[in-house]
N, CA, C and O atoms as a GROMACS GRO file, in nm:
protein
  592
    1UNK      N    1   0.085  -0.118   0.000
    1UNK     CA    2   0.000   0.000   0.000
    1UNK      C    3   0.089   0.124   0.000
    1UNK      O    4   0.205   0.131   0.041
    2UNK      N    5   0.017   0.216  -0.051
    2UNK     CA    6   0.065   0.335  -0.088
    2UNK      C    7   0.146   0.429   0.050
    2UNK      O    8   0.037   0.487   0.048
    3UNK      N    9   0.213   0.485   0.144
    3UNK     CA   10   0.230   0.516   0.232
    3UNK      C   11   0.106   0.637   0.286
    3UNK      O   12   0.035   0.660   0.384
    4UNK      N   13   0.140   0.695   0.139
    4UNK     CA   14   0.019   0.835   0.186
    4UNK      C   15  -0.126   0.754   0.164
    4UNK      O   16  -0.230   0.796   0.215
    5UNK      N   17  -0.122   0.679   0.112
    5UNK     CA   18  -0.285   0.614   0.161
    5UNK      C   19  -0.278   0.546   0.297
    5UNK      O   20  -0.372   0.564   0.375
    6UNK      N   21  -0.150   0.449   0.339
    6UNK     CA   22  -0.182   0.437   0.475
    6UNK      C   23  -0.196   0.496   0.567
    6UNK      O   24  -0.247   0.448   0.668
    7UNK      N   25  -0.147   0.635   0.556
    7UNK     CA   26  -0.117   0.743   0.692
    7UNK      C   27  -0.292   0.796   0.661
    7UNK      O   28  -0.378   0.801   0.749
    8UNK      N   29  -0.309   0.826   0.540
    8UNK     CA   30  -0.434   0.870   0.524
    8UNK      C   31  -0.596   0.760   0.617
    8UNK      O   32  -0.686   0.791   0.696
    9UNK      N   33  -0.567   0.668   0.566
    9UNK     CA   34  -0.644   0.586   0.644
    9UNK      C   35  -0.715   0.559   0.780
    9UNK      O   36  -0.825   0.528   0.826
   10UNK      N   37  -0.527   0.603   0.836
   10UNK     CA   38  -0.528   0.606   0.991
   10UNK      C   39  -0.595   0.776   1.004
   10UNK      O   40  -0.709   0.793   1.048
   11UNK      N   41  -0.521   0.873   0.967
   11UNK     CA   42  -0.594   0.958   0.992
   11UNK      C   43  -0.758   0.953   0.954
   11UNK      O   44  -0.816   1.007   1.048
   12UNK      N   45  -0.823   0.924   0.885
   12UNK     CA   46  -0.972   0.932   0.876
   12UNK      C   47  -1.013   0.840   0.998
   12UNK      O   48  -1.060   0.898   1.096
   13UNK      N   49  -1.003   0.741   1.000
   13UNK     CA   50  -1.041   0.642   1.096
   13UNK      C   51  -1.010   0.701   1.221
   13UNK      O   52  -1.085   0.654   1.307
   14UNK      N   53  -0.928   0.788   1.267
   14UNK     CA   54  -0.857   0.866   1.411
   14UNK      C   55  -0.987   0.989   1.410
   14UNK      O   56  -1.036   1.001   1.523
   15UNK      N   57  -1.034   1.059   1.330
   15UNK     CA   58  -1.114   1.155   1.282
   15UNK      C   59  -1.227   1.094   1.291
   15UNK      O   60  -1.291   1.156   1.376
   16UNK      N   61  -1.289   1.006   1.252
   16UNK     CA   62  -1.425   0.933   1.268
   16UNK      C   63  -1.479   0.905   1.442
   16UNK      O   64  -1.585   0.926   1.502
   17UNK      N   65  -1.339   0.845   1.482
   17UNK     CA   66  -1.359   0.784   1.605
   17UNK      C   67  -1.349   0.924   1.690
   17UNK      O   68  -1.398   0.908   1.802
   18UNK      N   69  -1.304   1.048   1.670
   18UNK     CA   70  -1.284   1.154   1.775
   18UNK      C   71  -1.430   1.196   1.750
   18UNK      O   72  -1.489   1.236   1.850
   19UNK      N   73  -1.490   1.195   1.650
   19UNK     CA   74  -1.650   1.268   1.568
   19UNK      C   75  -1.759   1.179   1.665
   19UNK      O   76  -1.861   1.236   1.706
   20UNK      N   77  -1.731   1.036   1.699
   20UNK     CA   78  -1.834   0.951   1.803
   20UNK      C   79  -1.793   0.960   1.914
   20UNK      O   80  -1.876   0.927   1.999
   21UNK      N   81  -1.656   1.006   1.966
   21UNK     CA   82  -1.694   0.998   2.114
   21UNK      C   83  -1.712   1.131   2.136
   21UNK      O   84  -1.762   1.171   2.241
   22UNK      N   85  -1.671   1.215   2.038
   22UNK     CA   86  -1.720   1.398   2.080
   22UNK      C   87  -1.878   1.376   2.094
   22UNK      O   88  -1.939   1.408   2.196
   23UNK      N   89  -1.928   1.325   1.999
   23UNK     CA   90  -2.101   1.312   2.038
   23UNK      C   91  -2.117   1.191   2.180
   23UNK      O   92  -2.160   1.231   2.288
   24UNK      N   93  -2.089   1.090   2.167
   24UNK     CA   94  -2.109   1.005   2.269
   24UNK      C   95  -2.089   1.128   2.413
   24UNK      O   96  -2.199   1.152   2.463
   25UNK      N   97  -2.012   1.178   2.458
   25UNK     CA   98  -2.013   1.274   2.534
   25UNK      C   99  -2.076   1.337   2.563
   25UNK      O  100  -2.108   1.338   2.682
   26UNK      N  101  -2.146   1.449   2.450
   26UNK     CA  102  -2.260   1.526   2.439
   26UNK      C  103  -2.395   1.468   2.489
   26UNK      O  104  -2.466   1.528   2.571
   27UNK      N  105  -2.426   1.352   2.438
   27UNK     CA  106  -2.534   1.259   2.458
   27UNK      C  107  -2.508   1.245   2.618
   27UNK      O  108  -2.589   1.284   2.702
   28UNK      N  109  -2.419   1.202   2.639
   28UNK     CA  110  -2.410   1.180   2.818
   28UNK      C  111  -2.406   1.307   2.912
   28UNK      O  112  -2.457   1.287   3.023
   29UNK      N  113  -2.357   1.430   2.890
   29UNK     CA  114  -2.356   1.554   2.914
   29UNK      C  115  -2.518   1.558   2.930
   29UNK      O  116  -2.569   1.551   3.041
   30UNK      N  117  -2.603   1.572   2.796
   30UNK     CA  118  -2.707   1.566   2.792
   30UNK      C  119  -2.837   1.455   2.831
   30UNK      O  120  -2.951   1.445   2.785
   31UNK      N  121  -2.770   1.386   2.924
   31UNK     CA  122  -2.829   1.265   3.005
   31UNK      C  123  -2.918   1.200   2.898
   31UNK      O  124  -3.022   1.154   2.944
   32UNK      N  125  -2.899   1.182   2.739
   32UNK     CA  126  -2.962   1.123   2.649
   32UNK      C  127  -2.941   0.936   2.634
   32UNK      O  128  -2.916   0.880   2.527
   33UNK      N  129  -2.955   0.875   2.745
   33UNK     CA  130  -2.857   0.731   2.745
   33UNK      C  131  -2.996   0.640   2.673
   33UNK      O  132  -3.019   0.520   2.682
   34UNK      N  133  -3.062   0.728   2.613
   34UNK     CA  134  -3.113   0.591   2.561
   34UNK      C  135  -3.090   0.613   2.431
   34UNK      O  136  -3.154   0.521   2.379
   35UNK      N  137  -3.030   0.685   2.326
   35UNK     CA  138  -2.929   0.709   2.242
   35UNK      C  139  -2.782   0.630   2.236
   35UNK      O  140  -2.720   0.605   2.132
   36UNK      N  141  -2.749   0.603   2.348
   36UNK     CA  142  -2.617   0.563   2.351
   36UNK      C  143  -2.574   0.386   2.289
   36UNK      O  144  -2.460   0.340   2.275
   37UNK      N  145  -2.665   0.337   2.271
   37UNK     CA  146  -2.655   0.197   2.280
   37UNK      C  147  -2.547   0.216   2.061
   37UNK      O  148  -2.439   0.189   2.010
   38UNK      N  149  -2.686   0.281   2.021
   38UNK     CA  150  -2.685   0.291   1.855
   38UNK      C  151  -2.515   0.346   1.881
   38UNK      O  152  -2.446   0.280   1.803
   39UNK      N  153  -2.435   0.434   1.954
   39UNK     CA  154  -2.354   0.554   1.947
   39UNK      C  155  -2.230   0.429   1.947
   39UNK      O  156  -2.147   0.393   1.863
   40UNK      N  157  -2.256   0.395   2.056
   40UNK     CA  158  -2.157   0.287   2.076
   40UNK      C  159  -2.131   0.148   2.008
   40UNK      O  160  -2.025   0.087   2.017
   41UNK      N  161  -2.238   0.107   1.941
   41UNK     CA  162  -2.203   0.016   1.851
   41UNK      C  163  -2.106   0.072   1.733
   41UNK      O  164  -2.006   0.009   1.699
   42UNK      N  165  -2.137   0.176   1.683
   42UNK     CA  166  -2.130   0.213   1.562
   42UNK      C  167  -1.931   0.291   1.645
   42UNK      O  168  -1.833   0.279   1.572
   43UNK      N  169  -1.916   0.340   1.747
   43UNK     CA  170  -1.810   0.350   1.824
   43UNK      C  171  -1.716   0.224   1.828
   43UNK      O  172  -1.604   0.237   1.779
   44UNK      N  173  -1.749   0.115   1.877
   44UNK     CA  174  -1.692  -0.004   1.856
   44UNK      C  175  -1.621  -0.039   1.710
   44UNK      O  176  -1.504  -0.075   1.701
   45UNK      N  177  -1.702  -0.023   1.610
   45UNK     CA  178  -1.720  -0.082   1.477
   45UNK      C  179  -1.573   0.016   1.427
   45UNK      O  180  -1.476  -0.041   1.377
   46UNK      N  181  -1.578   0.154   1.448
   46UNK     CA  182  -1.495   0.251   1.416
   46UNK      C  183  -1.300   0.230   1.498
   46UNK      O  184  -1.186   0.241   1.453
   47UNK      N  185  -1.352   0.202   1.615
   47UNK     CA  186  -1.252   0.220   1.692
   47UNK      C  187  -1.172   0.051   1.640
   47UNK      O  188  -1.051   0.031   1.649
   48UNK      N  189  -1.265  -0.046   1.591
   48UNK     CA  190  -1.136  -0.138   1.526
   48UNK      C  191  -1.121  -0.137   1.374
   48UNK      O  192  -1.058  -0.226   1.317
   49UNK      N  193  -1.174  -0.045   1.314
   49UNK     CA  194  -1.109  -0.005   1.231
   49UNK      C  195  -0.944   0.095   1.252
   49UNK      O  196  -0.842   0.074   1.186
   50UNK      N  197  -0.955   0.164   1.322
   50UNK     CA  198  -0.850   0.280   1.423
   50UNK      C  199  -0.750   0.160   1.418
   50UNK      O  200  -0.661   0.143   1.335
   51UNK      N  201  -0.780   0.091   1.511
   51UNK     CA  202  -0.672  -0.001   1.568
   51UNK      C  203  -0.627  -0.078   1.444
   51UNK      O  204  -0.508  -0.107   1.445
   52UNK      N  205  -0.699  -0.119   1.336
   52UNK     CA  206  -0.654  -0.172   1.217
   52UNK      C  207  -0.525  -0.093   1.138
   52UNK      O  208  -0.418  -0.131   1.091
   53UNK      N  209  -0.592   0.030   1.149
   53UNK     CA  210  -0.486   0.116   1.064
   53UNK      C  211  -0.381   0.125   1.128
   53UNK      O  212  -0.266   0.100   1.090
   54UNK      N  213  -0.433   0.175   1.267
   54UNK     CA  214  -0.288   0.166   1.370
   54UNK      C  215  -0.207   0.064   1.354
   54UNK      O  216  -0.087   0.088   1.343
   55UNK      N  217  -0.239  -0.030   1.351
   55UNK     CA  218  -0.122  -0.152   1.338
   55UNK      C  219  -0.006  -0.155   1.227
   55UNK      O  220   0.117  -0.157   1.225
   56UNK      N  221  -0.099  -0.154   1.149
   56UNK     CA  222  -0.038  -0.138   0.984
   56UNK      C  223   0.045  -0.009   0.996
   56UNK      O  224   0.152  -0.021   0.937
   57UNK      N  225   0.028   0.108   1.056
   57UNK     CA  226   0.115   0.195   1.068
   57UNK      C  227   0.264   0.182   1.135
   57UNK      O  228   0.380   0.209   1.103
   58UNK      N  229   0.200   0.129   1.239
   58UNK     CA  230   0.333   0.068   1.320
   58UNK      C  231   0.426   0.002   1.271
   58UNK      O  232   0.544   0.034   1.289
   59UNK      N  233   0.389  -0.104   1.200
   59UNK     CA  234   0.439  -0.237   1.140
   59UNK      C  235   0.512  -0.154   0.985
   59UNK      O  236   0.605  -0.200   0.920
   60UNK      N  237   0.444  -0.032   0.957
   60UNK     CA  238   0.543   0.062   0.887
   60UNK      C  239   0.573   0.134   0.868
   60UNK      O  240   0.563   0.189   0.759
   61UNK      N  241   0.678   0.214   1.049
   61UNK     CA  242   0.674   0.338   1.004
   61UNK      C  243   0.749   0.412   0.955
   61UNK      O  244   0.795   0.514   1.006
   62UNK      N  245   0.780   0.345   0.798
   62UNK     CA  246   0.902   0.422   0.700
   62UNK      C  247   0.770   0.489   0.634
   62UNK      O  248   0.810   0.551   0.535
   63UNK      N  249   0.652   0.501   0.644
   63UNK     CA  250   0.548   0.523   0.588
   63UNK      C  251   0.554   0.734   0.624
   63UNK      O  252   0.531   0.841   0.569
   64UNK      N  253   0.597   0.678   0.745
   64UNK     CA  254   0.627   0.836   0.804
   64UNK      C  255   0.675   0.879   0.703
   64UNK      O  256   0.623   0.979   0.654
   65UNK      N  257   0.749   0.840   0.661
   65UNK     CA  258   0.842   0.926   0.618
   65UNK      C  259   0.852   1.010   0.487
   65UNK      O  260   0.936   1.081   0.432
   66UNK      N  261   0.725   0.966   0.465
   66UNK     CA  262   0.666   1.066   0.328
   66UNK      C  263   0.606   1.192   0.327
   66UNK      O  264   0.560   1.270   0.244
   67UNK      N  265   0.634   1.182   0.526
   67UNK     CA  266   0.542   1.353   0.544
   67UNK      C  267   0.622   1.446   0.581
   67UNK      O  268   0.709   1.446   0.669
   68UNK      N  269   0.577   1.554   0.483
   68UNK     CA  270   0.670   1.673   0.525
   68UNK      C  271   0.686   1.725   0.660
   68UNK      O  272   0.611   1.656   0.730
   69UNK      N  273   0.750   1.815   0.737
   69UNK     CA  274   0.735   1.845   0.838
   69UNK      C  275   0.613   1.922   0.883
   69UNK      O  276   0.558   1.921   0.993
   70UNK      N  277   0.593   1.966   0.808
   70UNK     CA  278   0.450   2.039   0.851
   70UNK      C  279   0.366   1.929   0.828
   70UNK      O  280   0.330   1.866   0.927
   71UNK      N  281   0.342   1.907   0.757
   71UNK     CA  282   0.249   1.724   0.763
   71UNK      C  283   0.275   1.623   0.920
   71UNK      O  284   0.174   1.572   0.968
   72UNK      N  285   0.363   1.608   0.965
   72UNK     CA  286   0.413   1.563   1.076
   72UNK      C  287   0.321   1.644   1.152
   72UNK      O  288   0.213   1.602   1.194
   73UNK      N  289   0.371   1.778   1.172
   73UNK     CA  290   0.325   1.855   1.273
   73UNK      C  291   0.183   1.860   1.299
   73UNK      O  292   0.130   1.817   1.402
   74UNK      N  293   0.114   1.926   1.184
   74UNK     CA  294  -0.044   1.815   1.181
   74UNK      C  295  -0.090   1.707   1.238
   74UNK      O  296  -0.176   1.706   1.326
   75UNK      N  297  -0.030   1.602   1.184
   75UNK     CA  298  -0.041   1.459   1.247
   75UNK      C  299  -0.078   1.443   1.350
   75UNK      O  300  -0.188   1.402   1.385
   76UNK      N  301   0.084   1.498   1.462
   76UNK     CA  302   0.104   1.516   1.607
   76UNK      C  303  -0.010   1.604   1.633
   76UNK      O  304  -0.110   1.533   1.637
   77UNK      N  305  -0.035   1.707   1.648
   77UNK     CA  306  -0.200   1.800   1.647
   77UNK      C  307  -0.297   1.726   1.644
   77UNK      O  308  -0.341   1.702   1.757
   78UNK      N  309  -0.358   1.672   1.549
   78UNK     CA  310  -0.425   1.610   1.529
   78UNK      C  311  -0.414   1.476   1.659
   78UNK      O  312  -0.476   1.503   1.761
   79UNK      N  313  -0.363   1.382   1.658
   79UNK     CA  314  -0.384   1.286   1.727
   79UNK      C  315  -0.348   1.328   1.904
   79UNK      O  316  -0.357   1.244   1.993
   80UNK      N  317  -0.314   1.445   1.922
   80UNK     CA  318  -0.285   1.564   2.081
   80UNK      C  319  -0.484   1.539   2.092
   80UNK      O  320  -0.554   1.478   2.172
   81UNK      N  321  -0.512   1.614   1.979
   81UNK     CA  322  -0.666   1.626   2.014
   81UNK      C  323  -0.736   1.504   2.034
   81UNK      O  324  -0.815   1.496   2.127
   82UNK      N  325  -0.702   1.345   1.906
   82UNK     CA  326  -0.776   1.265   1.941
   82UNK      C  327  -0.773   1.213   2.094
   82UNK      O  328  -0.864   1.157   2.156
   83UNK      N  329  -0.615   1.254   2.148
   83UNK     CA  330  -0.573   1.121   2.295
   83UNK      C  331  -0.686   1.236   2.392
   83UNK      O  332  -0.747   1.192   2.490
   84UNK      N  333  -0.698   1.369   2.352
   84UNK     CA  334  -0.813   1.457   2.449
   84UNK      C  335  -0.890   1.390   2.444
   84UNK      O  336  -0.897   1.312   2.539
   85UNK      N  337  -0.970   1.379   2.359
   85UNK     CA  338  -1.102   1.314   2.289
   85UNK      C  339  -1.137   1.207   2.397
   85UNK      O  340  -1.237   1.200   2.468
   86UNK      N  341  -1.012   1.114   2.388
   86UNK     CA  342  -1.012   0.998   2.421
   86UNK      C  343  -1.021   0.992   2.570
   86UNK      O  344  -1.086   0.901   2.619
   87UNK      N  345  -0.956   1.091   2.655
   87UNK     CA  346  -0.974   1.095   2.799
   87UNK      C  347  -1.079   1.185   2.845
   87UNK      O  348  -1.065   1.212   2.964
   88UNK      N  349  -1.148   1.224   2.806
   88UNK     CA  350  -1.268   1.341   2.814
   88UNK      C  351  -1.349   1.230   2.817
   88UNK      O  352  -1.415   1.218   2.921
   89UNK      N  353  -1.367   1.118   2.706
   89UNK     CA  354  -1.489   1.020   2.678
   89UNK      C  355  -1.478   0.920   2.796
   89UNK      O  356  -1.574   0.882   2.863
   90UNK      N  357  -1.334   0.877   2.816
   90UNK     CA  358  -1.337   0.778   2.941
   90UNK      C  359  -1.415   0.850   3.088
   90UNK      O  360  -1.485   0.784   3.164
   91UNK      N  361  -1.395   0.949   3.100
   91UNK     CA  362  -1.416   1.057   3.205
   91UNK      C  363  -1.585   1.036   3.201
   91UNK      O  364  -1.648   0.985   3.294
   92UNK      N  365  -1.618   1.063   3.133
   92UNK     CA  366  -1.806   1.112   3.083
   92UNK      C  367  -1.828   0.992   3.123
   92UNK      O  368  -1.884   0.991   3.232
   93UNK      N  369  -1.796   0.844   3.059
   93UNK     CA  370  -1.872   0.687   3.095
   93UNK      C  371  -1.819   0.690   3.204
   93UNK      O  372  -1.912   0.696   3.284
   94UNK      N  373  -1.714   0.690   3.264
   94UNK     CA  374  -1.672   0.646   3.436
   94UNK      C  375  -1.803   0.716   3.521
   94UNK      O  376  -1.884   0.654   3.589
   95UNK      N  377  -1.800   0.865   3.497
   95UNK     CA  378  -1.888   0.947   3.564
   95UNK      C  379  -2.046   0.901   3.557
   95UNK      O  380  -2.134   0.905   3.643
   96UNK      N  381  -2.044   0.856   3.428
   96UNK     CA  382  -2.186   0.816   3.410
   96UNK      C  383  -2.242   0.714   3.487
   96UNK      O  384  -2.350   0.707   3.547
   97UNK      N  385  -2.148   0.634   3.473
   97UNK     CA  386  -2.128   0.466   3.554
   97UNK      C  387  -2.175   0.510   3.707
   97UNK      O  388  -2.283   0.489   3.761
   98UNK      N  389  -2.058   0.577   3.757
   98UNK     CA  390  -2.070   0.615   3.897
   98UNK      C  391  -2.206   0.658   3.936
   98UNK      O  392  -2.263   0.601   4.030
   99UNK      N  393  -2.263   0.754   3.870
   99UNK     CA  394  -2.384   0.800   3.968
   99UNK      C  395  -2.528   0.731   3.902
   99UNK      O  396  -2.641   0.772   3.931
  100UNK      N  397  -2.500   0.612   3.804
  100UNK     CA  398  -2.608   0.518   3.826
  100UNK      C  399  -2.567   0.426   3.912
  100UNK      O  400  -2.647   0.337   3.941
  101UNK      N  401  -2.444   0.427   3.967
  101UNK     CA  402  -2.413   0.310   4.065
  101UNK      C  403  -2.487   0.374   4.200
  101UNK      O  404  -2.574   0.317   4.265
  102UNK      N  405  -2.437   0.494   4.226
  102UNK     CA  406  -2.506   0.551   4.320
  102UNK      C  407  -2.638   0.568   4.354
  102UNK      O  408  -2.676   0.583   4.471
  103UNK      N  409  -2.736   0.565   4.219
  103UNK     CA  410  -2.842   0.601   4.250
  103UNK      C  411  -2.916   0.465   4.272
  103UNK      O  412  -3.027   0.462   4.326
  104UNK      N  413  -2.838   0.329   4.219
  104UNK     CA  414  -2.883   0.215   4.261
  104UNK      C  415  -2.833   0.179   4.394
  104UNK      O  416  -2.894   0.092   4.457
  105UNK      N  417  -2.741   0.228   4.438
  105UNK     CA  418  -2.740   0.194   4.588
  105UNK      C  419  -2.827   0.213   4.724
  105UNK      O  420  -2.859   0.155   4.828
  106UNK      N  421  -2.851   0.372   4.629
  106UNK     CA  422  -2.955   0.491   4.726
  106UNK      C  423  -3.118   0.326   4.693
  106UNK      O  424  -3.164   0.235   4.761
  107UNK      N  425  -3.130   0.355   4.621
  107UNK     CA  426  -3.248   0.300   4.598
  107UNK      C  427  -3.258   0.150   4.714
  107UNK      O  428  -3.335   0.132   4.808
  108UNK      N  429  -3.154   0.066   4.666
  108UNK     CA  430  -3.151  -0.060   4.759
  108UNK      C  431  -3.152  -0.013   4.891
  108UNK      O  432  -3.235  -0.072   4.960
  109UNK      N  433  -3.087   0.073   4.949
  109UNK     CA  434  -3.066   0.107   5.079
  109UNK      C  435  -3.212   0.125   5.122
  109UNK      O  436  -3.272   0.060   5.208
  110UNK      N  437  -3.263   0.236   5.036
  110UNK     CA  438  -3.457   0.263   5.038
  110UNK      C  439  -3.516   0.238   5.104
  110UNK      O  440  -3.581   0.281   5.199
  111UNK      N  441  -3.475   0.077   5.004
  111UNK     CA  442  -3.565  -0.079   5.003
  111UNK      C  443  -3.571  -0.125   5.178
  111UNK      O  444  -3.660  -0.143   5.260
  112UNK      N  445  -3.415  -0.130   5.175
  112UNK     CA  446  -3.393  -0.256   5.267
  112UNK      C  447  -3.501  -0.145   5.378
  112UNK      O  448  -3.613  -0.182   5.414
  113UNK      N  449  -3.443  -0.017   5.418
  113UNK     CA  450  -3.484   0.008   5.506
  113UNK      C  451  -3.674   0.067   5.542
  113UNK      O  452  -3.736   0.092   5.645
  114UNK      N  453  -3.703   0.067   5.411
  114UNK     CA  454  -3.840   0.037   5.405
  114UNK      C  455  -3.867  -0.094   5.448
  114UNK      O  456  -3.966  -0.094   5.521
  115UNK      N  457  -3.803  -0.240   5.426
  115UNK     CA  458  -3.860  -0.320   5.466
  115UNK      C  459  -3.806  -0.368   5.593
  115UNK      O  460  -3.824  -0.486   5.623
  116UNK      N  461  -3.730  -0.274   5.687
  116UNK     CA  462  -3.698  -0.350   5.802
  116UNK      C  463  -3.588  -0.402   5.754
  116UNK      O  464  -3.532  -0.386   5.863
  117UNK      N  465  -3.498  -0.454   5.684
  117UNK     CA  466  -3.387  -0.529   5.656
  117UNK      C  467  -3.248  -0.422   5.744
  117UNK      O  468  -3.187  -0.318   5.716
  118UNK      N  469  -3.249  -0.512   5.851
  118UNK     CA  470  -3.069  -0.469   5.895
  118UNK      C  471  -2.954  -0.556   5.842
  118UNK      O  472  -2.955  -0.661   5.779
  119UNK      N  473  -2.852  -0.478   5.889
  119UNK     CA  474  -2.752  -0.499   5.789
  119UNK      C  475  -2.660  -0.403   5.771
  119UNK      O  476  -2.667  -0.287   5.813
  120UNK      N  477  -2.541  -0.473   5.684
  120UNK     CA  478  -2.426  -0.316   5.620
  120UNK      C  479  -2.574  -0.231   5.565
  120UNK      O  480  -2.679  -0.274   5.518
  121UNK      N  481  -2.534  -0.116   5.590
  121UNK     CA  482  -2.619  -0.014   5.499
  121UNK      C  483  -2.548   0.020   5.363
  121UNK      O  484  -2.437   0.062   5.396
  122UNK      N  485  -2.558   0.021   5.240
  122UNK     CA  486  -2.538   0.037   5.112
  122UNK      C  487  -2.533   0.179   5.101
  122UNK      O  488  -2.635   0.246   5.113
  123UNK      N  489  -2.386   0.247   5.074
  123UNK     CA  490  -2.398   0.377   5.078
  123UNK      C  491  -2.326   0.426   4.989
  123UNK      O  492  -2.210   0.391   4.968
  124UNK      N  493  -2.378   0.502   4.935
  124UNK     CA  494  -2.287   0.542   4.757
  124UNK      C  495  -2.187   0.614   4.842
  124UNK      O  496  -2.218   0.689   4.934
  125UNK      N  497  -2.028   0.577   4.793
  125UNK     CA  498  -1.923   0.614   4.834
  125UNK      C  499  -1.882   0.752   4.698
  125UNK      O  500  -1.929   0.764   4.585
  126UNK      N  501  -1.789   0.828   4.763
  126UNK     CA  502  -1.721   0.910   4.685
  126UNK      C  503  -1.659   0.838   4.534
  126UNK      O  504  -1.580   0.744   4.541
  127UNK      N  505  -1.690   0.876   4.445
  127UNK     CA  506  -1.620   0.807   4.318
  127UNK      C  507  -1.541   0.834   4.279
  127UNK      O  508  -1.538   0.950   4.236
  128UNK      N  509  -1.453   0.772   4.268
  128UNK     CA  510  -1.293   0.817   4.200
  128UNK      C  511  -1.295   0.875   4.038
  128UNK      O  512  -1.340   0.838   3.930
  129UNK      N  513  -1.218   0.987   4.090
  129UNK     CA  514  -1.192   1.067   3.968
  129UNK      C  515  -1.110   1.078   3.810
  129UNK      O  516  -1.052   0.969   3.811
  130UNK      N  517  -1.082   1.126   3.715
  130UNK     CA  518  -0.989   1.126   3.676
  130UNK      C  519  -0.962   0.989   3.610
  130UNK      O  520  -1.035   0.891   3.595
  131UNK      N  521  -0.813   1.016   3.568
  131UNK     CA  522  -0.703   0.875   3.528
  131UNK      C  523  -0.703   0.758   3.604
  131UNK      O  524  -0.653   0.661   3.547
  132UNK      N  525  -0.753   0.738   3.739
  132UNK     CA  526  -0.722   0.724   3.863
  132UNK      C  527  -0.875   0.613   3.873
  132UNK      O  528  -0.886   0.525   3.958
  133UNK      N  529  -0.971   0.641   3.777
  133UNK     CA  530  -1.074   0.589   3.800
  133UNK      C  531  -1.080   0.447   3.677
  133UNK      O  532  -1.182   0.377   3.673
  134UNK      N  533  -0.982   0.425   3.600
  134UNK     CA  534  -0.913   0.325   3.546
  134UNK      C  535  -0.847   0.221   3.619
  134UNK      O  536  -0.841   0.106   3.576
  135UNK      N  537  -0.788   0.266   3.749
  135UNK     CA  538  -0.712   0.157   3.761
  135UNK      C  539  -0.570   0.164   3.713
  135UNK      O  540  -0.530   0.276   3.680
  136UNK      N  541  -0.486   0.063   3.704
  136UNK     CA  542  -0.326   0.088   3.686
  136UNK      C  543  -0.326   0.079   3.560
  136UNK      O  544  -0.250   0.149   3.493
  137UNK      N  545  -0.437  -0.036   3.487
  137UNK     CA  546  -0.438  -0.089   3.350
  137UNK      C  547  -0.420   0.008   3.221
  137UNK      O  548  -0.521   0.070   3.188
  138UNK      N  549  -0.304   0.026   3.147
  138UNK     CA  550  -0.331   0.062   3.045
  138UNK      C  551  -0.321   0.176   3.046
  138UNK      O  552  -0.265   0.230   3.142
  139UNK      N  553  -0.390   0.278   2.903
  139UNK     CA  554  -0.396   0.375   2.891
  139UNK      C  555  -0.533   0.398   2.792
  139UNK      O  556  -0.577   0.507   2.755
  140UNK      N  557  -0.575   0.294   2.767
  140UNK     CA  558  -0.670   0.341   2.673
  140UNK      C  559  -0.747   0.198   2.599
  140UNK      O  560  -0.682   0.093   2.598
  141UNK      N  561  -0.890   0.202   2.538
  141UNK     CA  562  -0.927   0.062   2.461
  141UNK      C  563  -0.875   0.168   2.302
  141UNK      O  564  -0.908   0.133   2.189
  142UNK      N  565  -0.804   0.275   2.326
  142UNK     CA  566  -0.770   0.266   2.184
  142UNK      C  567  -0.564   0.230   2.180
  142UNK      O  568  -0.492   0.224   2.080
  143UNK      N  569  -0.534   0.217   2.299
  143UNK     CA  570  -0.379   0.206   2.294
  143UNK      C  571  -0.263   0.320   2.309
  143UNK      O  572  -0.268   0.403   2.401
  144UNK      N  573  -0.196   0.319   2.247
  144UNK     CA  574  -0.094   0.426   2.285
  144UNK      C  575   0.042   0.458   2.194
  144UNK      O  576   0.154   0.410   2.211
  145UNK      N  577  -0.010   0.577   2.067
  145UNK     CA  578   0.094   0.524   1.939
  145UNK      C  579   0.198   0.640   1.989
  145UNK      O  580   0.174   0.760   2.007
  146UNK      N  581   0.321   0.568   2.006
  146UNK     CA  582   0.447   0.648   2.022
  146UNK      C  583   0.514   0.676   1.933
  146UNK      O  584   0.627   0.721   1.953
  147UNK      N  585   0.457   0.656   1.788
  147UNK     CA  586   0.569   0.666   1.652
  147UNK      C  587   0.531   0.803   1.616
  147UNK      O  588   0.591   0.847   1.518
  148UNK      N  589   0.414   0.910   1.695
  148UNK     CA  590   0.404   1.004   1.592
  148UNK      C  591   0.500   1.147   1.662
  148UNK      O  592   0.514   1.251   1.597
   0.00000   0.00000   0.00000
């Protein structure tokens, strides 16, 4: 394959996937989650395409080397904004996660104590923030390209 068609590739596919989780966001911002199911399939479908190109990039990156420096510089820009993209969106689902966890706890707690049930009491704890709300694992379900 052509180099400037592979770099091209990856870039559209990097551009597609920043275009669904910028909306996937919005939708959650906008507490729209019964939207989200369609957002995220079609998110999935995109993001291994991403990782497709990504590979193939890796596996050649004399491919780089067809871009001018200002082409480079782009690139790097460009994928600065997608890794934003990318931790803004983890941020929005963690957050999202959290305070339906919470509001199902509140609810069980409700329960129990509507019905007399003693016991631990079920109490939505503070939710971890940030990078931090991942865990040690990783950096990303899209990875981590160090060639650009």
């Amino acid at each position: 394959m052509n180099p400037r068609d592979l770099i091209q590739l990856f870039v559209e596919s990097m551009a597609q996937l920043t275009a669904v989780m910028r909306h996937e966001i919005e939708l959650i911002r906008g507490r729209e989650f019964t939207k989200l199911e369609d957002v995220q399939r079609r998110k999935a479908q995109i993001a291994k395409g991403y990782h497709d190109h990504q590979t193939r990039l890796r596996k050649n990156l004399a491919a780089l080397d067809a871009l001018s420096d200002e082409e480079r510089t782009d690139l790097r820009k460009l994928y600065a904004s997608f890794r934003e993209t990318l931790s803004e969106n983890m941020i929005a689902l963690k957050s999202a996660h959290d305070a339906t966890d919470r509001v199902v706890k509140m609810v069980i707690s409700g329960v129990k104590k509507a019905r007399g049930v003693t016991g631990p009491d079920v109490r939505p704890g503070k939710p971890v923030r940030g990078y931090a709300a991942y865990g040690t694992g990783g950096v990303g379900a899209a990875g981590y390209n160090r060639t650009l």
